[in-house]
N, C-alpha and C positions, 0 to 999 in steps of 0.2 A: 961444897961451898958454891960451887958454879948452879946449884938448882934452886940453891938461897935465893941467888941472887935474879935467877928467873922469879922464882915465886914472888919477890918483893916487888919485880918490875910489874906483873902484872896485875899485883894487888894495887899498884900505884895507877896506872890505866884505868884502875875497875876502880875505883874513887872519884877520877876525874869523871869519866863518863856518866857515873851514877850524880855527879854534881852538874852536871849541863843538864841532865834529863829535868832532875830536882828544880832548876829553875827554869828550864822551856815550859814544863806544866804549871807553875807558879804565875808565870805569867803568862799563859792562854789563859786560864780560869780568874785570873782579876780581871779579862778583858783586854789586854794590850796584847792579844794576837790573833790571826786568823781576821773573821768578820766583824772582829768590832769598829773597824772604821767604815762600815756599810753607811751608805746614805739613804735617808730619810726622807723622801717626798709627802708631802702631805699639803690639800690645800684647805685650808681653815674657814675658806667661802664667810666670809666678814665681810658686813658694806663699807664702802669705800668712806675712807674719813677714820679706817679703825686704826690702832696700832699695838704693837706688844709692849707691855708695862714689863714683860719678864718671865726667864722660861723657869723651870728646875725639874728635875728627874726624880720621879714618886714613883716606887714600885714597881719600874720595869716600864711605867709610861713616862710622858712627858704632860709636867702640867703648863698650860701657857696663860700668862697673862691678860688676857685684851681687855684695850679702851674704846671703849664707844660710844657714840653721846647720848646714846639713850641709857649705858649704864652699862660698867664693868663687868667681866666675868672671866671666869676661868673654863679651859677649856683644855679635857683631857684626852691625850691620845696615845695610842700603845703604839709603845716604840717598835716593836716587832714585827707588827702590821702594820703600819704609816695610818690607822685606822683614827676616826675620832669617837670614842668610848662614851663620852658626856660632857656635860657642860652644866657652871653653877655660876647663876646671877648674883651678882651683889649687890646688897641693897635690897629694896621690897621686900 
């Protein structure tokens, strides 16, 4: 009886532990651990007078809004490199 009762204690350990792992990996890989709160420098080098209409996150980049007076556009930059990847006019 007393080996039952070992057995049961440590199946009950080996559940828990195996449920903390289950969810630390759960969320490292959606992003909410580790380097996902890295910062992102980048300068966008827009003449002055620009501004951002609005950002959102395309595929691993960042697409960015800008307004300018010669005419919108969008300007794309990979988030993993703070690089700027392209850029599409709108309009013409």
């Amino acid at each position: 009886m007393g080996a039952l009762k070992v057995l049961v204690a440590l199946m009950g350990v080996l559940i828990v532990a195996g449920t903390v792992t289950l969810v630390v990996l759960i969320v490292q890989r959606t992003g909410g651990g580790g380097d996902a709160a890295a910062r992102l420098d980048v300068a966008l080098r827009q003449p002055a007078g620009s501004s951002i209409g609005g950002v959102t996150a395309v595929e691993g980049r960042l697409a960015v809004w800008v307004r300018r007076a010669d005419g919108d556009r969008v300007v794309l930059v990979d988030a993993r490199r703070g690089t700027i990847v392209g850029e599409m006019r709108l309009g013409d």
